[in-house]
N, C-alpha and C positions, 0 to 999 in steps of 0.2 A: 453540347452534351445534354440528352433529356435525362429526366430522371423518375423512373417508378417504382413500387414496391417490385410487380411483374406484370406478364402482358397476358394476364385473362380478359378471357371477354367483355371486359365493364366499358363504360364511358368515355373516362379521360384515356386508357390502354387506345383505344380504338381513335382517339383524335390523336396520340405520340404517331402512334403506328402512318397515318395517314400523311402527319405534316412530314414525318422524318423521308417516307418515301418519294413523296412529291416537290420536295425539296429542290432549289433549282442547285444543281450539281458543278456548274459553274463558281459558284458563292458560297456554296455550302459546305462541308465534309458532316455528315451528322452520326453521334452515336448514340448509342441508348445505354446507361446505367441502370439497371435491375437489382434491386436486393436478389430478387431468386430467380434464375433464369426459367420459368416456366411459364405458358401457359398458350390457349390458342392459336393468338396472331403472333405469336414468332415465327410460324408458318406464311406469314403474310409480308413478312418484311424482305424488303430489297437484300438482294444479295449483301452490295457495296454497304452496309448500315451495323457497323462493327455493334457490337454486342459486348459488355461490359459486363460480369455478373461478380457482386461482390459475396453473392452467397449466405448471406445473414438471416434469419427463421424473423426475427421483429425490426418492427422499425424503428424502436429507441436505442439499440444494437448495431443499428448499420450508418449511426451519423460519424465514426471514427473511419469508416473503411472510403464514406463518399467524402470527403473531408481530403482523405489522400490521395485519392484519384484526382479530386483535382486540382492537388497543390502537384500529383506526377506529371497531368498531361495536361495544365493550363491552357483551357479552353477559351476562346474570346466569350462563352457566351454558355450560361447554364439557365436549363429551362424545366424550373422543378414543375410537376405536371399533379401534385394529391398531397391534397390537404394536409396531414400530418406531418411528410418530409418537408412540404415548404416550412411551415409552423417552427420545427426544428434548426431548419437551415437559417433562418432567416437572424439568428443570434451570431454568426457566422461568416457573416458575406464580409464585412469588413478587413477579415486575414487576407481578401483574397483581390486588391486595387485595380488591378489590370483585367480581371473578369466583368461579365455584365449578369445580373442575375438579375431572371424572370421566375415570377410565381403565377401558374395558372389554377384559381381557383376550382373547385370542382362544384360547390355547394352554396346554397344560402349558409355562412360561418354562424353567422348567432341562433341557426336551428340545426346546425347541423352537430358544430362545436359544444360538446356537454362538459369535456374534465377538464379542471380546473388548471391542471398546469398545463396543458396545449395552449387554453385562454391566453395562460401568460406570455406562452413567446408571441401573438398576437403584437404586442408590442414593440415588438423587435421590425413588424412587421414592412415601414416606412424606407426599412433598407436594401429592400428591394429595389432594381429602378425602377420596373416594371411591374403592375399585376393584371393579371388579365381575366378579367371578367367574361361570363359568358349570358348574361340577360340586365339589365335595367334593376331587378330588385339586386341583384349581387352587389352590382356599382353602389347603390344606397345606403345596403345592409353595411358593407365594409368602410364607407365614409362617414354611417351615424352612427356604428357602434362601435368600431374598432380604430376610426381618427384616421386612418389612410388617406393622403393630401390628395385630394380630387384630378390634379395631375398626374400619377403615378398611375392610376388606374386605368387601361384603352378596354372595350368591351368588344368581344370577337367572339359572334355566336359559333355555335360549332357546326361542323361540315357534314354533305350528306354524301356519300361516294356513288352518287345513281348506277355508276359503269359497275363497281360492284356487290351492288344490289341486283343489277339485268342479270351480272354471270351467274348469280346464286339464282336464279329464276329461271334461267332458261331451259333446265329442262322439269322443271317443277308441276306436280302435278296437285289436286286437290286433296289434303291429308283425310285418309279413311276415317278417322273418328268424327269427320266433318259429319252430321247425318242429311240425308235428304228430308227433304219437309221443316228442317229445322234452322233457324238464326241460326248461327255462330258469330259470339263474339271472341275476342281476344284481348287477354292481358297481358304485359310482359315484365319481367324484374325480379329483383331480389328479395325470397321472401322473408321480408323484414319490415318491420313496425315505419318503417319511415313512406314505403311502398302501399300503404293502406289498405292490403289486401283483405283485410278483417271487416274493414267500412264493405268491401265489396263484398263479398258473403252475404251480409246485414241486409244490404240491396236485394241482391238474389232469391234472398228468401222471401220475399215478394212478389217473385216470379215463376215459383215454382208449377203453376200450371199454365204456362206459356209456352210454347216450343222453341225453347232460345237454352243454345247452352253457352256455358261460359269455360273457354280451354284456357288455363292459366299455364305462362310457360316462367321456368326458373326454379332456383334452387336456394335456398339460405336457412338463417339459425329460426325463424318462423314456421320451419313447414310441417313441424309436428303438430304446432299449436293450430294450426291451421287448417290441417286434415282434420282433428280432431273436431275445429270448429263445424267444418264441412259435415263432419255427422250428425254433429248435435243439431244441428239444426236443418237435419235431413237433404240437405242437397244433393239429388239425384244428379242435376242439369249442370255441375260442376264438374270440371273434370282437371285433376294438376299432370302437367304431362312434363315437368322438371325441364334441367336445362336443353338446350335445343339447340343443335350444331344450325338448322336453316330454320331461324325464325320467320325467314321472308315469306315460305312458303305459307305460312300461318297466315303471316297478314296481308296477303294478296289476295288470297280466298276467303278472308275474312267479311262479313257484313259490317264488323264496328270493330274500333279499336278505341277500349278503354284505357286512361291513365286516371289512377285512383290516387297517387302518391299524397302525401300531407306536405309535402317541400320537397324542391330539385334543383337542381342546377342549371340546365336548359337541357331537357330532356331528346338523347337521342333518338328512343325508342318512338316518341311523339313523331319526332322529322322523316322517319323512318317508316313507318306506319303510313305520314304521308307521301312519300315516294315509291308505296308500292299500290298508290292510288286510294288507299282503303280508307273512310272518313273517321273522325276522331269524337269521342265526350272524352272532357278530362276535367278532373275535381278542380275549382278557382283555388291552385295554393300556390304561393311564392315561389318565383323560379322561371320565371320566359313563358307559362305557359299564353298568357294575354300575346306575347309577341308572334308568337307561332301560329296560333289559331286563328285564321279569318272566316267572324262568323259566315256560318252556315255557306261556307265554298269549302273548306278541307275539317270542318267540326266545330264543336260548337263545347263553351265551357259550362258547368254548373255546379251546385254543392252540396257532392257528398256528403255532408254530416246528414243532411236529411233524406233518409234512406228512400221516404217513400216517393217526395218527386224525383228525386236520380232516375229511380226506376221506372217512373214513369216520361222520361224524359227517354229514357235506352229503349222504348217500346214505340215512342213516338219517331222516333230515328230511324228504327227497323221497319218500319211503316212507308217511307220514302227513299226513291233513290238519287241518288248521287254521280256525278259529271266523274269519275276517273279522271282524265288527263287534266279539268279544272283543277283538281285536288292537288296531283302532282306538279302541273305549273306553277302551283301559290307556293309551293316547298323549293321549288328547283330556282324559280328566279327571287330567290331572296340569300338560298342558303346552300348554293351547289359548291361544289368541293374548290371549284376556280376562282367562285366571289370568294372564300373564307381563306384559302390560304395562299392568294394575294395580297390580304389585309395581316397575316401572319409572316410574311415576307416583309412585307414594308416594313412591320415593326423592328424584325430582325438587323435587317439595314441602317434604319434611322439609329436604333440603339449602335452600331458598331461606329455612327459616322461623328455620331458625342464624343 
């Protein structure tokens, strides 16, 4: 039984969705518990992948309803998938002997985790068997500041689904706001203070007489402040084009794919970007980006806070090109959908055979 708020487009949605379907069906029966049954990839899920919807608007409201699910349908194996439900859950595991509970973190925790009482069930945390990490600094963060026993934690970067990424491609053309004569780069995410998109403006404004635009795609509680920024400081060459049912088509046509973010988790939108060939700058901040990036074959890291080399770093980039199918080699034979949830099987296993 996974378990998420719901299945919008974000991160961890998109890796539930992926392992529930790929899942070997012989071993497996998988469902998904959703606080709201809404979003996107419900569209995407296998027929066979029962749907659970407890129906609750918050998630300090829906720890009573998943609680009894599954003291109803005692699953050998619950696999909370966001941060906040495991946080809660993990005070809990104990009622439930004959289950196995996994927590797959989403985030660097001590930059991500702000209030004070999530901190606390942090300590609940050890009772998990399982956590699973998805970069190097995750594993560190959660063993030097939150005591999680170095055993408990297996680190499984996340998956890239190249098949469908092609399907979303294939009949993709280059998006009109693209201009001729002009760079295009691309951003993607949630506009929100954690995504840096403020530092990238900062940059931009740097470049305002360059032929390089910058298409920002996504939507969140930032995008007023953000637009607003965009005026103040006159950026013509910016353009927000919100969220975006086929971001592939973006960054396939794109000349650069920016990650500006301040902390991540092990960023899809990076792996992704590399799988539709397109090369990467992404700010040096905590979160796999070092793991993902092999210099100057799929991008190259630098740092944002200082606006003036970024940008001249994003002009020196667009200046050169770049090997495609190199790019997407470095992505596909480290992090294709086979390698990662093979190593998410095996887990599944090992834990049923304790």
């Amino acid at each position: 039984m996974f378990i998420l708020p719901d299945l919008e487009t974000g991160g961890a949605e998109r890796i539930v969705t992926t392992i529930a379907n790929h899942l070997s069906r012989d071993r497996f029966e998988p469902k998904i518990l959703l606080l709201r049954k809404q979003g996107g990839y419900l569209k995407l899920l296998k027929d066979d992948v029962e749907i659970i919807d407890v129906n609750t608007e918050r998630i300090r409201h829906s720890l009573k309803p998943i609680l009894r699910e599954i003291y109803r349908r005692k699953p050998d194996i619950v696999f909370s998938g966001y941060g906040e439900v495991n946080a809660y859950l993990s005070l809990f595991i104990k009622l439930f002997p004959k289950t196995k509970f996994i927590a797959r973190e989403t985030n660097v925790v001590s930059e991500h985790v702000t209030r004070k009482e999530i901190k606390f069930f942090y300590n609940f945390y050890n009772n998990y068997q399982r956590i699973i990490a998805q970069s190097d600094d995750m594993m560190k963060d959660l063993t030097k500041n939150f005591k999680i026993k170095p055993n408990k934690i297996i680190k499984i970067n996340n998956p890239v689904d190249f098949d469908f990424i092609n399907e979303k491609l294939m009949d993709s053309k280059k998006p009109e706001c693209f201009k001729y004569n002009y760079k295009n780069v691309v951003a993607i995410g949630n506009l929100s203070g954690r995504k840096g998109f403020d530092n990238l403006l900062k940059v931009f404004s740097r470049l305002k007489n360059e032929n390089v635009l910058l298409h920002i795609l996504g939507d969140g509680k930032d995008r007023e402040m953000l637009h607003h920024m965009k005026e103040f400081l006159g950026l013509k060459n910016v353009i927000f084009h919100g969220r975006q049912d086929n971001p592939y088509q973006f960054l396939k046509y794109a000349d650069l794919f920016i990650l500006s973010s301040r902390y991540e988790g092990f960023p899809n939108v990076l792996l992704e970007a590399g799988a539709c060939g397109t090369y990467s700058l992404a700010n040096n901040c905590p979160g796999g980006i070092n793991e993902i990036i092999q210099n100057q074959v799929n991008g190259e890291v630098s740092e944002i806070d200082n606006h003036e080399d970024f940008s001249q770093k994003i002009m020196s980039i667009l200046h050169q090109s770049y090997d495609k199918d190199a790019i997407k080699n470095s992505i596909k034979s480290r992090f294709s959908k086979d390698i990662i949830l093979d190593r998410y099987e095996k887990v599944l296993i090992d834990l049923m055979s304790k």
